[in-house]
Structure formats: structure tokens, C-alpha cells
C-alpha distance (Angstrom), angle and dihedral (degrees) to the residues before:
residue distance angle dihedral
X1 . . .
X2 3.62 . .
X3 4.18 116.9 .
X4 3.75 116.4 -149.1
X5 4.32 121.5 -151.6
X6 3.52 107.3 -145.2
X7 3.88 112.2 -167.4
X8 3.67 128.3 -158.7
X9 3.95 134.8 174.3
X10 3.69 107.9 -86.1
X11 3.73 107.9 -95.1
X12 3.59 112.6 -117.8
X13 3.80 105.1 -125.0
X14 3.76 128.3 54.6
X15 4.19 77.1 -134.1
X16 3.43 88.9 55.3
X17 3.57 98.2 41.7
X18 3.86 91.8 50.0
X19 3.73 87.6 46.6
X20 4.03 93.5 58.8
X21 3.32 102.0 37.4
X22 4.08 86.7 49.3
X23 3.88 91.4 53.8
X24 3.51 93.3 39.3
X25 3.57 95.7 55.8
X26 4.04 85.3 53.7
X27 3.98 89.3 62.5
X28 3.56 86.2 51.4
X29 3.65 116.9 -86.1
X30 3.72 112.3 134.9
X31 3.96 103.9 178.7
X32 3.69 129.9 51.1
X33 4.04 130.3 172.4
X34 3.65 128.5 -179.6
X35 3.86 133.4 -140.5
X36 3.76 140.5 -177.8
X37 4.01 95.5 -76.6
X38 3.99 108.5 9.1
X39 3.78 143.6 36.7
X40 3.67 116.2 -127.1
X41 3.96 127.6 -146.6
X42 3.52 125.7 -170.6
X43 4.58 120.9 -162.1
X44 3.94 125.5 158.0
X45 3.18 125.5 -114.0
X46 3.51 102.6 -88.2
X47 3.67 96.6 51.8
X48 3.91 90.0 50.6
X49 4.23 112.7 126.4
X50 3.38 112.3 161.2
X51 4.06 92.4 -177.7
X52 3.43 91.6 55.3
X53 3.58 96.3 52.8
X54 4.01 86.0 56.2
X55 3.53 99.6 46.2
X56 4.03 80.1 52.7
X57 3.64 94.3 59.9
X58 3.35 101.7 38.6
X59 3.91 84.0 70.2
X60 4.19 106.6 103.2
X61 3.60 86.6 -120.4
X62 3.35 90.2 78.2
X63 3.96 98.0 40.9
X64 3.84 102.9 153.6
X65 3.65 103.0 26.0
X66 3.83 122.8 113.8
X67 3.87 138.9 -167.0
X68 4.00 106.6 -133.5
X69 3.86 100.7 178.5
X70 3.50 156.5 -12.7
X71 3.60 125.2 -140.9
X72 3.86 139.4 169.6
X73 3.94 107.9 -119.2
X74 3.72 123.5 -145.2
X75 3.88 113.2 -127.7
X76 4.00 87.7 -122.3
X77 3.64 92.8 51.2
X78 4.30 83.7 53.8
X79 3.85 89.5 52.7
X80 3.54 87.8 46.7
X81 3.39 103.0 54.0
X82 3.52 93.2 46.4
X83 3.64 95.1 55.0
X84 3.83 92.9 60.6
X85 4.06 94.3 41.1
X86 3.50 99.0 44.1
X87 3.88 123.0 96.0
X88 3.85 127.0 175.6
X89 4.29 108.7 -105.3
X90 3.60 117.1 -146.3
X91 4.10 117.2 -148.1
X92 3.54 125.2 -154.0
X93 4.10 88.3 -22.9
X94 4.39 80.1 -80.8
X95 3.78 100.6 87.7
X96 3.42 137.1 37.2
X97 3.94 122.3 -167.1
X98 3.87 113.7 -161.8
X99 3.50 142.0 159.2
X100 3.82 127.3 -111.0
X101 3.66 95.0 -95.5
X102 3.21 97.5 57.9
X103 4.03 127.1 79.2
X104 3.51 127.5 -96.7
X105 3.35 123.0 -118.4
X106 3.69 129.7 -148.6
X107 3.81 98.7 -162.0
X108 3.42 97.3 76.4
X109 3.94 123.5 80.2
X110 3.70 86.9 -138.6
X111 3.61 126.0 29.9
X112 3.85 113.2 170.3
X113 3.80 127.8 -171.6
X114 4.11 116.4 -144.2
X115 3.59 123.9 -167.4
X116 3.82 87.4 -167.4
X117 3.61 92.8 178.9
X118 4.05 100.5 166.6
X119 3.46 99.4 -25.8
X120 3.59 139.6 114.8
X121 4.00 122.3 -109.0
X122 3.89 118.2 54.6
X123 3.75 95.8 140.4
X124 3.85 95.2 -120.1
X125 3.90 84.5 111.3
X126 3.29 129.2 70.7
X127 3.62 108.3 -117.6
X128 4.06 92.9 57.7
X129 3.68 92.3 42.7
X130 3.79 88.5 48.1
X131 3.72 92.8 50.0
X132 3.53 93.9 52.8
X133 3.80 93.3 42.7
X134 4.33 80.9 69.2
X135 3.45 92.8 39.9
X136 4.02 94.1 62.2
X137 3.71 83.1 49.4
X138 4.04 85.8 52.4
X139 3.80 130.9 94.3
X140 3.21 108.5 -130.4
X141 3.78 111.9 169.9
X142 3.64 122.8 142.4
X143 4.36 86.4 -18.8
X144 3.35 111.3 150.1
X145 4.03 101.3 -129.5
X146 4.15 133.0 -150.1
X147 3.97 114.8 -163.1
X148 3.61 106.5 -166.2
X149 3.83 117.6 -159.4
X150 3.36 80.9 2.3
X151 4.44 97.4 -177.8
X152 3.46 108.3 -170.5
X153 3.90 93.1 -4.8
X154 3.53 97.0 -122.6
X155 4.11 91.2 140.3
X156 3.82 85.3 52.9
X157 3.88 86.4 53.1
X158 3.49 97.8 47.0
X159 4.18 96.3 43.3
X160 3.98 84.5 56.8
X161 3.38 92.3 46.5
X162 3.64 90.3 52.7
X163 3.73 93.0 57.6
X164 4.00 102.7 -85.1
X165 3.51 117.6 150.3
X166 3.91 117.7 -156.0
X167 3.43 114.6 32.7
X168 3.95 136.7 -174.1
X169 4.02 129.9 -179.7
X170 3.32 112.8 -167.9
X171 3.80 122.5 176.6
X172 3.72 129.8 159.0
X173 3.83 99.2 -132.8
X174 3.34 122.4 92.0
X175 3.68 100.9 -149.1
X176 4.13 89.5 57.0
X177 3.81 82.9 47.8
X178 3.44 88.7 63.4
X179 3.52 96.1 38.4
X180 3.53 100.1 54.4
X181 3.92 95.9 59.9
X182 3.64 86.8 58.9
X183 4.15 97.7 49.0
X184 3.88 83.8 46.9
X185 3.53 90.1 57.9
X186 3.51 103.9 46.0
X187 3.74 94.9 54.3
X188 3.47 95.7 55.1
X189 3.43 93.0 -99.5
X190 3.97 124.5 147.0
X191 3.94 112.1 154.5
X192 3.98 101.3 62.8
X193 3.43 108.6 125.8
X194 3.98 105.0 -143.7
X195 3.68 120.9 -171.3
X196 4.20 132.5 176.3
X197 3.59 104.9 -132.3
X198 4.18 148.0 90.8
X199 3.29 129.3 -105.2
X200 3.97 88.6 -59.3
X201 3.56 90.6 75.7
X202 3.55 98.1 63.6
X203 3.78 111.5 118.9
X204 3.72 129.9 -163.2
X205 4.16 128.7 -34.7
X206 3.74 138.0 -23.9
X207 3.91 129.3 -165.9
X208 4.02 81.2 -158.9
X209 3.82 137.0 21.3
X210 3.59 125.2 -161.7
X211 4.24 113.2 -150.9
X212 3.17 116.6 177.1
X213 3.98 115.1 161.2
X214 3.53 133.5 74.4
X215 3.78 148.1 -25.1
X216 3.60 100.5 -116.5
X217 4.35 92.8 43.6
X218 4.21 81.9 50.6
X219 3.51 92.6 54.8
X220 3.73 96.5 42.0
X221 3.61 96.6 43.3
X222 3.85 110.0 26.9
X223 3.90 90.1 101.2
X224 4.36 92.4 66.7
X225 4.13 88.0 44.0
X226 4.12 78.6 53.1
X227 3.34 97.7 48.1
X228 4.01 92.3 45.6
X229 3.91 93.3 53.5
X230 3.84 122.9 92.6
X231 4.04 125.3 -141.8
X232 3.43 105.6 -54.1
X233 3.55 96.7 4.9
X234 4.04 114.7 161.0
X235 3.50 121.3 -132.1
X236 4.25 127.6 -163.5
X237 3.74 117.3 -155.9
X238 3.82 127.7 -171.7
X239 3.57 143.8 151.5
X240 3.92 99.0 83.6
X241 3.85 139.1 100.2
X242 3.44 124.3 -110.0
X243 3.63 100.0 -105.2
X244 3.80 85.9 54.8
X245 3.84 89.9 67.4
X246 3.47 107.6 94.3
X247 4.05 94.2 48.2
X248 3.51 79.7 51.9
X249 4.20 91.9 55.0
X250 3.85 94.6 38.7
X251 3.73 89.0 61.0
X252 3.72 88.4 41.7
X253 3.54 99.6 51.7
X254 4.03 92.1 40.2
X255 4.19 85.2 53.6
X256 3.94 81.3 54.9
X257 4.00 97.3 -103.4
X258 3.85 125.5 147.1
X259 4.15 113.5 -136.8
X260 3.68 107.3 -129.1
X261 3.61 115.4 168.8
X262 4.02 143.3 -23.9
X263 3.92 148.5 -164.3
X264 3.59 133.2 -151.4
X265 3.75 136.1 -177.0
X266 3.80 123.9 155.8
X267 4.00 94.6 17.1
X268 4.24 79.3 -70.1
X269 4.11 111.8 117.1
X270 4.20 134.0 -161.8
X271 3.79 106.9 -157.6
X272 3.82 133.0 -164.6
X273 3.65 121.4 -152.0
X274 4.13 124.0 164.8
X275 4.15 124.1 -153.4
């Protein structure tokens, strides 16, 4: 399936930026990547909708910021450009996410290699790395473990590495599908169950689920992550501002889960409640 770059005049606020890309990735655009002069958005073919990406920036939000082109991208030239953007992230000095091409490195307890290809979940933003940051601080032992929208299913990766026992990624996008079989493989990984779907496909009960992907997906589908989770399950959301917090807790608490911690850097939050 063909991708297209769409590239627009780098918006002029980080609040701005944060508030594009965030609405953007709701029509369907699941990479971005900045540059001196423009912003640039990646979607697949079947997500592509040129009208609604004018009717978006014709809101006065996003006074001042212009799309200059459309153009159909080569797969290649996606592998490419990720190759020279992409630098390993370290978390909390314990893990250490990094691509192929780079080196491993034995010093850290966890060093995972992501082919992230075109999907979401790399660790170089915020929400991932904040996600992870509670997951070190996580037991995991013997949990059986959900990762919902689960990109390149490097949270999968990492709860299996932290001693989790059954495991399911489930993400609706074909590409991360895809993806994910070949990030289990090269960390050694053989006993991730990884399924194309929504939340429909979620079958049976989790001590802890993994949701890392956006407000308005939260909102919509918190009720099935509910409904998978045992007694005292845990449950990691990301992918939202701050200010989107408390919506996030009312529907928590009126699903019957207990806030019990959160992070925030750059306005973006990782949030921990338990059933």
C-alpha cells in the first residue's frame, strides 16, 4: 500500500505543533518528523483525505500554517529516512531501545531492537518512553499481559522481557501487524501472540493492559480494556495531553478503576490506574 508525505510549514508553537500533529494523527496519520522549515506527516493510502486535512487547517488554531505538497513515498525512501533520523533512547538508564543498525549494548538490563518501519512506538516520544518508565517500576512475573494498539510492539517486548507470561499485541493497522512479527523476532522473542484487529478482538483476561494511543480511542474503548482485566488488574494509558486527564479518570473511575499514579513531560501523560 502506497504511503503519502504530506508537508506543511512548521507551526509556530510547540502548542500548536502538538495540537496538529494530535488531530492529524486522528484522521489517520501515524508518523510525523520535523525539519528546519516544515513538518512532515506520513498516512497510507487508505487513510488518505485530503478535505479533511483542509477543513483542519482552516481552523484559527492553526492560523499561519500551510500545506506545501503531497507526494506518494516509496517504501525504500521510508526505511531510508528512518535510518538517518533515528537514534537509540535510553529510559531510566535500565533500557535501551535501538534500531538494528545500531550496536548492542550489554550495559543495559534491557536492550531492545525495533525495526519500526511505519509504525507507531519507538520510544523517542514521550508517551512510549513514559509508559515504559512505569513498566520498569512494574512487577511483571508470570502476568498475563494485553498491548493494545500495540505499533511496533516494543511494550509487548519489554513486558516479556520483564518476566510476563502470556502476551497479546493487538493493533488495528496492518503495517504494525506486520511489523510486530519482525521486532518479536529479532529480540529473541517467540511466544507473543499478535493479532490484526480493534478492540473486538480482545479475548479473555489480563492482570495488565498496555494502551498506548489516543484520547479519543481511550474514551471510546476503555470499557472492552475493563472488561478484559481481572481483580486488581493494572492498566497503563498514554497518548493524551495533560488537560485530557481528568476525562480520562472520570471514565476510569465510572468503569470501576482506582487512579494510582502519572507522568508528564511535554504536556503528554502515562497514567496508571488498577480495577
Amino acid at each position: 500500500m502506497k504511503t503519502f508525505e504530506y508537508t506543511f510549514t512548521l507551526p509556530t508553537s510547540d502548542i500548536q505543533h502538538d495540537m496538529l500533529t494530535t488531530m492529524l494523527g486522528d484522521l489517520g496519520f501515524d508518523s510525523f518528523m520535523d525539519d528546519d522549515m516544515t513538518l512532515k506527516a506520513y498516512c497510507t493510502e487508505d487513510q488518505r483525505d485530503d478535505q479533511a486535512v483542509e477543513e483542519l487547517l482552516r481552523m484559527e488554531v492553526f492560523h499561519g500554517v500551510k500545506l506545501l505538497n503531497v507526494e506518494a513515498m516509496p517504501e525504500k525512501d521510508w526505511n531510508e529516512l528512518w535510518e538517518a533520523s533515528y537514534q537509540p533512547v535510553v529510559v531510566n538508564e535500565r533500557c535501551r531501545v535501538r534500531a538494528p543498525f545500531h550496536e548492542p549494548d550489554p550495559s543495559f538490563e534491557f536492550d531492545l531492537v525495533i525495526e519500526p518501519k511505519m509504525s507507531f512506538g519507538t520510544a523517542n516520544h514521550e508517551t512510549t518512553a513514559q509508559i515504559i518508565t512505569l513498566m520498569l517500576e512494574t512487577d511483571f512475573q508470570g502476568k498475563e499481559v494485553l498491548d493494545m494498539g500495540s505499533g511496533t510492539a516494543v511494550l509487548a517486548i519489554l513486558a516479556k522481557k520483564l518476566g510476563a507470561a502470556k502476551t497479546v499485541a493487538i493493533d488495528n493497522d496492518e503495517w504494525a501487524y506486520r511489523n510486530a512479527f519482525t521486532n518479536v523476532a529479532l529480540n529473541g522473542i517467540n511466544d507473543i501472540e499478535i493479532v490484526l484487529g480493534d478492540a473486538s478482538a480482545i479475548k479473555g483476561t489480563f492482570d495488565v493492559v498496555l494502551a498506548n494511543i489516543n484520547r479519543n480511542i481511550l474514551l471510546r474503548d476503555m470499557h472492552c480494556y475493563v472488561d478484559a482485566m481481572r481483580p486488581q488488574a493494572h492498566i497503563f494509558f498514554s497518548g493524551f495531553y495533560e488537560e485530557d486527564l481528568q476525562s480520562i479518570k472520570e471514565e476510569a473511575a465510572h468503569l470501576g478503576l482506582s487512579y494510582k499514579r502519572h507522568l508528564a513531560k511535554n504536556r503528554w501523560v502515562a497514567a496508571e490506574f488498577v480495577k
